[in-house]
C-alpha positions in Angstrom: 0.0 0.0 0.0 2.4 2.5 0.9 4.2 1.8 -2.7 1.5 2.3 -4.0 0.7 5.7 -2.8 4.2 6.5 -3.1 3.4 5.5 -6.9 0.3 7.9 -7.3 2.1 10.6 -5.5 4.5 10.8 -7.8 2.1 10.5 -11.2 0.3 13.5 -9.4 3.9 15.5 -8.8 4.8 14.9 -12.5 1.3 15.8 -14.0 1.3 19.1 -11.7 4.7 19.8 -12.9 3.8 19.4 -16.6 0.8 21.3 -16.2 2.7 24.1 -14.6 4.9 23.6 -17.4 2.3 24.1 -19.8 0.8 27.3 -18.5 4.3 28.9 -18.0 5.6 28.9 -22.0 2.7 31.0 -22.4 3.3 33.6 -20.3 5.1 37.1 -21.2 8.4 36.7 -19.2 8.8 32.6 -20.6 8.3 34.0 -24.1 10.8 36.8 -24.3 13.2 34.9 -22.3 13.0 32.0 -25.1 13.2 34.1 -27.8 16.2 36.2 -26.9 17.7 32.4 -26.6 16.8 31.5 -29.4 18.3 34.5 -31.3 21.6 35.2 -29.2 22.1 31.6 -30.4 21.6 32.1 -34.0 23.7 34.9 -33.6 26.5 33.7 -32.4 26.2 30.9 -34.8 25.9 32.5 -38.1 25.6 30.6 -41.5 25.2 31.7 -45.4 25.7 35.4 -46.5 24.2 37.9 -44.4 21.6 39.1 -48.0 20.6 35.1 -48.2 17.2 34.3 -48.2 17.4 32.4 -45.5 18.9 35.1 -43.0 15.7 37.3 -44.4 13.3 35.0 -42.7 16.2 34.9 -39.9 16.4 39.1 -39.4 12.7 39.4 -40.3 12.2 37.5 -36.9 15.2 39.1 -35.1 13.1 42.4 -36.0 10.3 40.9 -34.3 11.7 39.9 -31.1 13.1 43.2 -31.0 9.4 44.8 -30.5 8.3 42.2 -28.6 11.4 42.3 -25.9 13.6 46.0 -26.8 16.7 44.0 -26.7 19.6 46.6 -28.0 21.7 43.2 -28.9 18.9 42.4 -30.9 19.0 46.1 -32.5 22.7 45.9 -32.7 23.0 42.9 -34.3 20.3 44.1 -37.1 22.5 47.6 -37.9 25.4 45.6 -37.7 23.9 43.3 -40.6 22.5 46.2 -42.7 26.1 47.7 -42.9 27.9 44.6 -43.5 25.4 44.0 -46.4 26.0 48.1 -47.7 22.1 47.8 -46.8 21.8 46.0 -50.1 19.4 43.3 -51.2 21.1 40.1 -52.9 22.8 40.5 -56.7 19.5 38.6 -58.2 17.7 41.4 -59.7 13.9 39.1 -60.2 14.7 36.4 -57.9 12.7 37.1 -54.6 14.9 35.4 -52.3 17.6 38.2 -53.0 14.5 40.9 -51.9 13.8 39.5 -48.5 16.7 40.7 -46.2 14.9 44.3 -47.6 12.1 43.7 -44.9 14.4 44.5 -42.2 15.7 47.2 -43.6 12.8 49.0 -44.3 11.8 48.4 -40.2 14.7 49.5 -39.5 14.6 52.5 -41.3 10.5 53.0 -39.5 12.5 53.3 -36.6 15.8 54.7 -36.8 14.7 57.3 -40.3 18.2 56.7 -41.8 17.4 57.1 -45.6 20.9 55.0 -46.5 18.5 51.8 -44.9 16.4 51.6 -48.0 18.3 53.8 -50.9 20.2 50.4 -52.4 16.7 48.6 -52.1 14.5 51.9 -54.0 17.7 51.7 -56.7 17.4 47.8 -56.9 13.1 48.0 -57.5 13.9 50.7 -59.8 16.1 48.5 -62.3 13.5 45.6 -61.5 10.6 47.9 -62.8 12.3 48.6 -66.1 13.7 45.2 -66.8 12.0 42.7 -68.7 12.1 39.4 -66.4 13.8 36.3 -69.1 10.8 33.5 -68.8 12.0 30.6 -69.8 10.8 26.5 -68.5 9.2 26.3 -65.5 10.3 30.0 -64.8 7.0 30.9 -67.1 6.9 33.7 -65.0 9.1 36.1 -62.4 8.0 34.5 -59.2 7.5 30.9 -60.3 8.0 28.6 -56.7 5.8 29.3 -54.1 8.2 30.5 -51.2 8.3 33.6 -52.8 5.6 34.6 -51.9 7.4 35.3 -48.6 10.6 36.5 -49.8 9.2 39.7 -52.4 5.6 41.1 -51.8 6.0 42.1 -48.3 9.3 44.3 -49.0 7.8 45.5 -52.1 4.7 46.7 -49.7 6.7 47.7 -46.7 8.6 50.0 -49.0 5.9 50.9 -50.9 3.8 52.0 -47.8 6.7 53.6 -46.6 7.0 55.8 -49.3 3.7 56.2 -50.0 4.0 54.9 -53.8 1.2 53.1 -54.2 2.5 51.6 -57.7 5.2 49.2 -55.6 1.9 48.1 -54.7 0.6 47.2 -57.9 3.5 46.2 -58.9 3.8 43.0 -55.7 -0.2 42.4 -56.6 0.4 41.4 -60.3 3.4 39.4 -59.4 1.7 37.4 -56.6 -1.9 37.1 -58.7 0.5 35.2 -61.4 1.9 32.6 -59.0 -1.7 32.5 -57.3 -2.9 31.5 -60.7 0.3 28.9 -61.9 0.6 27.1 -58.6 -2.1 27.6 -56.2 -4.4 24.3 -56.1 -8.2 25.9 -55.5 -9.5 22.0 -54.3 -7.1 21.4 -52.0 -6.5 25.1 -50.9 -2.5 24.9 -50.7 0.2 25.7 -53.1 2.6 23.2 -55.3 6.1 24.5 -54.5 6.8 24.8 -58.7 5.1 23.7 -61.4 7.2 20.0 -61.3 4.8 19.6 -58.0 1.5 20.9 -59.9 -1.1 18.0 -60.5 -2.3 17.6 -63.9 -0.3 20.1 -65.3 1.0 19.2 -69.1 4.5 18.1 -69.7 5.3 17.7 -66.3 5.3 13.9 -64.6 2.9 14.2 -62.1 4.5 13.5 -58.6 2.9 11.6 -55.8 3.7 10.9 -51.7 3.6 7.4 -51.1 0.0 7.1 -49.7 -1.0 8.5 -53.6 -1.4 12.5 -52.4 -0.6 15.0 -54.0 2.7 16.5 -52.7 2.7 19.9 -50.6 5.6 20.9 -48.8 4.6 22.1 -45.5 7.3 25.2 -45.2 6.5 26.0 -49.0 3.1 26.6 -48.0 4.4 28.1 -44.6 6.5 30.4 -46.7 3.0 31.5 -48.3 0.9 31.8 -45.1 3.0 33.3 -43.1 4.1 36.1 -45.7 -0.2 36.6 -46.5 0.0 38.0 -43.1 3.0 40.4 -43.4 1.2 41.7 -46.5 -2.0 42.3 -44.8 -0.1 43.7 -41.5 1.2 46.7 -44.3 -2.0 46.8 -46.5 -4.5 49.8 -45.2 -8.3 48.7 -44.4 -9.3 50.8 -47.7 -6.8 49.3 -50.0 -8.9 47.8 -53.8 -7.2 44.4 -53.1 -6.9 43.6 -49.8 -10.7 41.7 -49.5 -8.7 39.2 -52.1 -6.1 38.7 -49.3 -8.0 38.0 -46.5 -10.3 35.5 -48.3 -7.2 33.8 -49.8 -5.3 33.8 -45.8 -8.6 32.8 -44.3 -9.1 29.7 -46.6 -5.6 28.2 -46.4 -5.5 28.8 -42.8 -8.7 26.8 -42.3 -7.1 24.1 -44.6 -3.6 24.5 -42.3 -5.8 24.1 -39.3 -7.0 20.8 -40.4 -3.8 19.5 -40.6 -2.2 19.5 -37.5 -0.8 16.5 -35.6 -2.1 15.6 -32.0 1.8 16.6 -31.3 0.8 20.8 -32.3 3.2 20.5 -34.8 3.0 20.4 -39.2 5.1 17.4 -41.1 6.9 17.8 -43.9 4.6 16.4 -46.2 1.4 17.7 -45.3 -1.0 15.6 -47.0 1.4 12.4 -46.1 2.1 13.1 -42.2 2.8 9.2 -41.8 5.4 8.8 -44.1 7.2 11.8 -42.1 8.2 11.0 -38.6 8.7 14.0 -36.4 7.2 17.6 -36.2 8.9 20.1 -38.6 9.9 23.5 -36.9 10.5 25.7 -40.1 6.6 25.1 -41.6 5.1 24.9 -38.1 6.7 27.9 -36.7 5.6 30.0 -39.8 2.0 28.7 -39.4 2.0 29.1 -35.7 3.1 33.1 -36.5 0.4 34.0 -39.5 -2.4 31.8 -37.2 -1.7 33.6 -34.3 -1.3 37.3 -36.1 -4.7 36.2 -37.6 -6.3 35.6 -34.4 -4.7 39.0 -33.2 -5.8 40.7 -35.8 -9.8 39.6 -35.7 -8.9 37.6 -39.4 -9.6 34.2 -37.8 -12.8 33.4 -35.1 -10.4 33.3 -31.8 -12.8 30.4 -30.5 -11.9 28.5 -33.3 -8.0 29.1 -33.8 -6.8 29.5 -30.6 -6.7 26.3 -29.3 -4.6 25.3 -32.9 -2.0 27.9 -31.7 -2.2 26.7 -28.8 -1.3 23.1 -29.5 1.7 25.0 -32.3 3.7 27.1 -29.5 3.8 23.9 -27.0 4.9 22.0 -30.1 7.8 24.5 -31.1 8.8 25.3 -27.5 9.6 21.2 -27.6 12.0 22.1 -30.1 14.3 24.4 -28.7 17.0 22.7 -27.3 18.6 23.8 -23.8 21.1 25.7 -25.7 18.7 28.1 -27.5 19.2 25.9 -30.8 15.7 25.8 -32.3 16.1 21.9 -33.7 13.9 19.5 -35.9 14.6 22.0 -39.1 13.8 20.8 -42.2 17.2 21.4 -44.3 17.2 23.6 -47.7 15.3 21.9 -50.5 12.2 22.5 -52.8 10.4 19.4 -51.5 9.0 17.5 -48.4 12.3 15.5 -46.5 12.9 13.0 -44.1 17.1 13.9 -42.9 16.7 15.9 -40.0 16.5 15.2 -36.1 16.4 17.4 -32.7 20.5 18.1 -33.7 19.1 20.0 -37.6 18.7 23.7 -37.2 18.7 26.4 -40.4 18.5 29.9 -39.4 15.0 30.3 -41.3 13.8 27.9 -38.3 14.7 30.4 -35.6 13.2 33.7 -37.6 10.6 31.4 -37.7 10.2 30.1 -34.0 10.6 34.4 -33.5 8.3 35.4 -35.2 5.4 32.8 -33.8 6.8 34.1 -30.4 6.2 37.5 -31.2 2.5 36.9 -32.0 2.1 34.4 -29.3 3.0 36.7 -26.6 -0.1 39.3 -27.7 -2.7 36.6 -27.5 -2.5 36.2 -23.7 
């Protein structure tokens, strides 16, 4: 008998523990006290060049774990990249990926007013206006893979609100209505990452997971979620267009929302979770960030979608290892993978895991 108890009191001690657990990652102090781990981390353990597409995402989450904690390391470390990048996007003059690292500097420059911030970026959009983009293959158009969604219309709106020219605007909606139209899949309500991954299209062998789904990359589509709500954070409540981007972020979140594992967390392949053993921190981070902003922002029914971002933070906060490594990233590729583990991290993972935080911590 007195095993026995000894037995229940500890299940009891345990479950208390978790439970306080639980209610403490969502509190204010837990939050900001992750995320500032999670970046002085990634800081200190850099990777690619400082204009890559994947320190965009990175900085674009540094940015907002700045608001959301007023870290001057965190605003250091952002004017220290600017000026080792001459405040420049990448050399690519169409590819969006080069364009992304531009979202930070055009925050930057909301708060600091330093015109040098965003004069490479205005010369850069200049050339790209007056340049004809050479489609050729798959690249039918300028932004022809899905992630870019991420990487170019929200600096081409930040920059355009900014300045108040209202054609940058124009210009980001006619790029993103063309890979809306090429890749966007209106029964299943999620994007192919390229045309190679688009079902039925001509000349291309259709591509299946190994359950006979159609193959959607779950940080592809996070790429596209998650930079819907960075438009419609810029977009003013007036603007022609933006009824067309709430209907379009309300309708793939729904479908995001369906496809959660018990665990909170998004698999690789979203429409083949099975076949994909362990939660993926780049593509859940990135749909626990535009769910929450959503939420936040009176987009999604708070009954509904809190309880999915819910389940997504305690999902990612089981990612970040003791050292402030945000683990369980998926590693660069155009495609759903299996080679990665708690020991994989990317930098994208981290902006990504920042910038769900950042969100997170209004909801409470």
């Amino acid at each position: 008998m007195k095993r026995l108890l000894m037995g229940l009191l500890l299940v009891v001690v345990v479950m208390t523990a978790a439970g306080q657990d639980g209610k403490r990652i969502f509190r204010d102090r837990q939050i900001r006290r992750n995320m500032l781990r999670a970046a002085e981390w990634q800081l200190q353990n850099p990777k690619h060049n400082l204009f890559d597409w994947t320190n965009g995402a990175f900085y674009a989450g540094v940015f907002a774990a700045w608001e959301s904690t007023g870290s001057p390391g965190l605003m250091k470390a952002m004017e220290e990249m600017g000026r080792a990048n001459a405040w420049k996007p990448g050399p690519r003059l169409h590819h969006a990926d080069d364009h992304v690292i531009a979202q930070t500097y055009v925050d930057l420059y909301r708060v600091v007013k330093d015109p040098a911030m965003i004069a490479p970026f205005r010369q850069t959009l200049e050339r790209f206006r007056k340049t004809p983009f050479p489609a050729k293959g798959i690249e039918r158009i300028t932004w022809w893979w899905c992630d870019a969604l991420f990487m170019g219309p929200p600096a081409f709106v930040k920059l355009g609100i900014t300045l108040g020219d209202t054609s940058l605007l124009g210009l980001s909606d006619r790029l993103f209505r063309e890979t809306y139209d090429l890749l966007y899949d209106k029964e299943e309500h999620l994007y192919a990452r390229d045309l190679n991954y688009k079902w039925g299209e001509p000349g291309i062998n259709t591509l299946t997971e190994a359950n006979g789904q159609k193959i959607f990359w779950s940080r592809g589509n996070g790429w596209v979620l998650a930079g819907l709500a960075r438009i419609l954070k810029e977009f003013p409540s007036d603007y022609p267009l933006r009824p067309f981007y709430e209907e379009h972020f309300r309708e793939m979140a729904v479908k995001i929302a369906t496809l959660q594992c018990a665990d909170g967390l998004w698999r690789a392949s979203l429409l083949d979770p099975e076949a994909y053993p362990g939660g993926e921190a780049s593509g859940s981070g990135f749909y626990c960030y535009a769910l929450a902003w959503g939420v936040n922002n009176g987009l999604l029914d708070r009954e509904v979608f809190l309880p999915v971002v819910r389940r997504a933070w305690t999902g990612l906060h089981s990612l970040l290892q003791p050292d402030g490594r945000v683990g369980w990233v998926q590693p660069i590729g155009a495609d759903p993978r299996k080679n990665f583990s708690a020991e994989s991290w990317e930098v994208y993972g981290t902006g990504a895991y920042l910038l769900a935080g950042s969100e997170v911590i209004k909801l409470f």
